[in-house]
C-alpha positions in Angstrom: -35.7 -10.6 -11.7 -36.5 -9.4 -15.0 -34.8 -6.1 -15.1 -31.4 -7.9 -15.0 -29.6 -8.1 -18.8 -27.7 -11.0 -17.7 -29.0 -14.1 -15.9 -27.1 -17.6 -15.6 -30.2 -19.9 -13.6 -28.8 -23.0 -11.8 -32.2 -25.2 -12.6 -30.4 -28.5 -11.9 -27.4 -30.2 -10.8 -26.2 -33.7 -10.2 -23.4 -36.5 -10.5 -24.1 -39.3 -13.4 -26.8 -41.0 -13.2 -24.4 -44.7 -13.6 -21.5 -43.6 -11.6 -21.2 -44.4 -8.0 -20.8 -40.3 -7.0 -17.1 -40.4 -5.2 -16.0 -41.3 -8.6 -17.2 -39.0 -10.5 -15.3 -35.6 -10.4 -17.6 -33.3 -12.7 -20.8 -31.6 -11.9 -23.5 -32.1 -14.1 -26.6 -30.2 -14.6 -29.3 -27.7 -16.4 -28.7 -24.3 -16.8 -31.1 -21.5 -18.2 -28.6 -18.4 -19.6 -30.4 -15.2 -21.0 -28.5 -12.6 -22.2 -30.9 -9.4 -22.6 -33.9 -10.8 -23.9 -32.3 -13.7 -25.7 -32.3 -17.3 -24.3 -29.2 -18.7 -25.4 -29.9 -22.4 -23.2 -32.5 -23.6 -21.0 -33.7 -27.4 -21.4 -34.4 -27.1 -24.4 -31.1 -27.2 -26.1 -30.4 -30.3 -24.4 -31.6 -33.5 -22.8 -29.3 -34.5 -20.7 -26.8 -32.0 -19.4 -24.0 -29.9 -19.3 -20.6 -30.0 -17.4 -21.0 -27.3 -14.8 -17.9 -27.4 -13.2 -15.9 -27.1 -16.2 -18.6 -23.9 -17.2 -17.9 -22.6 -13.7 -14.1 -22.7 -14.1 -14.7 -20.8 -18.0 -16.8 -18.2 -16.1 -14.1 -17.6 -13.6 -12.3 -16.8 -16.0 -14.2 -14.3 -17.7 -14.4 -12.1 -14.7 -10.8 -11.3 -15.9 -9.9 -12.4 -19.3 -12.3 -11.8 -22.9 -13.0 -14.7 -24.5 -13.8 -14.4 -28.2 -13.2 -16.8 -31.0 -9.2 -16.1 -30.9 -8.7 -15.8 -27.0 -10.7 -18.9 -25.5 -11.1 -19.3 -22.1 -12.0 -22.9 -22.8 -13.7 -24.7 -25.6 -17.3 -23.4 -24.4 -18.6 -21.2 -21.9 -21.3 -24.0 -21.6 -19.7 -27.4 -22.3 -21.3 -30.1 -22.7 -18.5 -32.1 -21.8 -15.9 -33.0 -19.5 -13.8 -35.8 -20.3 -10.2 -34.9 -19.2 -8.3 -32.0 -17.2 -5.2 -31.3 -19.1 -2.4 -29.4 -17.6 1.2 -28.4 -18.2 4.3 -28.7 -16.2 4.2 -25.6 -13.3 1.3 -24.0 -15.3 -1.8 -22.7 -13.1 -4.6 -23.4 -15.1 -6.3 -26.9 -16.6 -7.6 -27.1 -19.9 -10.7 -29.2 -19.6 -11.2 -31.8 -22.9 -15.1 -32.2 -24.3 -16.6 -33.6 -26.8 -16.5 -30.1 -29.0 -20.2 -29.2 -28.8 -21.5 -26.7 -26.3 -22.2 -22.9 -26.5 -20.5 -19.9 -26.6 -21.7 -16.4 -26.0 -18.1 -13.9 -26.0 -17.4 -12.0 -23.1 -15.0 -8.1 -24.1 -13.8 -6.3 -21.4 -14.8 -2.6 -22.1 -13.5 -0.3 -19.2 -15.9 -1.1 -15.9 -18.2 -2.8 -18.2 -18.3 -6.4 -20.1 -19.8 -6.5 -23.4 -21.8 -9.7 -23.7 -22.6 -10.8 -27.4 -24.2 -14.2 -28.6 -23.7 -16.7 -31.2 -27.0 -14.8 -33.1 -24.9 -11.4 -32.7 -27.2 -9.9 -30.5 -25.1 -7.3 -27.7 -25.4 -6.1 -24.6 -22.9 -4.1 -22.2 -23.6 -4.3 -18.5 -21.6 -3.0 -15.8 -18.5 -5.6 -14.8 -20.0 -5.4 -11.2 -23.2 -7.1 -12.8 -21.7 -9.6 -14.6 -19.5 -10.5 -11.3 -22.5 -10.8 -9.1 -24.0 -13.5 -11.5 -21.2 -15.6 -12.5 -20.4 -15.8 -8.7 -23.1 -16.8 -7.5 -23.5 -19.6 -10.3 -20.0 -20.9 -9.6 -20.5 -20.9 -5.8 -23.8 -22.8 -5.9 -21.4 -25.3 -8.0 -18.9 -25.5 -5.4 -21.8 -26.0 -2.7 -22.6 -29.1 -4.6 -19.3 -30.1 -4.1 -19.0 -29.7 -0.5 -22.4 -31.3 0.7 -21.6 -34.3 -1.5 -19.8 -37.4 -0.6 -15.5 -36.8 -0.7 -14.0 -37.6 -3.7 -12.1 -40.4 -4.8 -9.2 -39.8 -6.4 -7.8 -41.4 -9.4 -5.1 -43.8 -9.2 -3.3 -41.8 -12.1 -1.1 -39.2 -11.1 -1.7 -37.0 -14.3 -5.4 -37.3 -13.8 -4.9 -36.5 -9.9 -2.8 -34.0 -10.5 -5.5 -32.4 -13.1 -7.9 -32.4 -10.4 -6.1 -31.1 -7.7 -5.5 -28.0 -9.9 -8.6 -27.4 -11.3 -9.5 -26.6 -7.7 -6.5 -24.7 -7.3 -7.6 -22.7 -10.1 -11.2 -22.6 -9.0 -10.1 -21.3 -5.6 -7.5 -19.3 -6.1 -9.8 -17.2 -9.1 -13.0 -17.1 -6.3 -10.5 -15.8 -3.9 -9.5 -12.9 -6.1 -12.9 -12.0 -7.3 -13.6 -11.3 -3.2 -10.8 -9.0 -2.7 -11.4 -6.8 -5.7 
């Protein structure tokens, strides 16, 4: 659909390519973002991949929270890495450690409306209903992944476990809320 000012296209998703897939606990994948009539990723920005699941978890956040260069929801909004789910002692949400490179677009809260603006400076405001409906149905086409793939192995770490286990805790509990808004 064309007309829409904000699009976040799933083009492809997967587990790594070496890793046997009940070991590896992030999504991976393509994703074509346009924000009015500016691209800000599709293939083209990079080979390989992003880390979906920890992009999903950033978006969920969003639907409540800004995030803007001094209130980040996470490092990116499209990581392109994964590499470990911190968390604090009785805290309810995991910080998610990349690599540092990805891409940002910032996300303001304005009334009933979210004001999108990209790295280039270019703005848009779209109704927050809009923006909902879009990060939603990225982050549940995520989760689908998730659930038709083999169960997950967990690790033998108890930190790293106990990363995991909340990052879905998170993940649910933030889906939940969005459907009884």
């Amino acid at each position: 659909m064309k007309d829409k000012q904000f699009e976040i296209e799933l083009l492809d998703i997967h587990w790594l390519e070496d890793t046997p897939e009940e070991i590896d606990l992030c999504a991976h994948g393509q994703v074509k973002v346009r924000i009015g009539n500016e691209i800000i990723v599709d293939r083209r920005e990079k080979e390989n991949h992003w880390t979906l699941s920890a992009m999903s978890i950033h978006l969920l956040r969003t639907i409540d929270n800004n995030h803007n260069p001094e209130n980040l929801v996470g490092e990116h909004l499209i990581p392109c890495c994964g590499h470990h789910i911190d968390h604090l002692e009785n805290s309810t949400e995991v910080h998610i450690q990349g690599c540092f490179t990805g891409i940002n677009y910032w996300v303001q809260h304005i009334d009933q409306n979210i004001k999108l603006t990209t790295e280039s400076k270019a703005e848009i405001v779209i109704p927050k209903r809009e923006y909902v409906i879009e990060v939603i149905n990225f982050v549940d086409k995520v989760e689908e992944f998730y659930k038709t793939s083999k169960p997950k192995q967990m690790p033998d770490d108890n930190y790293d476990r106990t990363g995991y286990e909340l990052m879905w805790k998170e993940w649910i509990r933030r889906r939940t809320q969005i459907d009884t808004k």
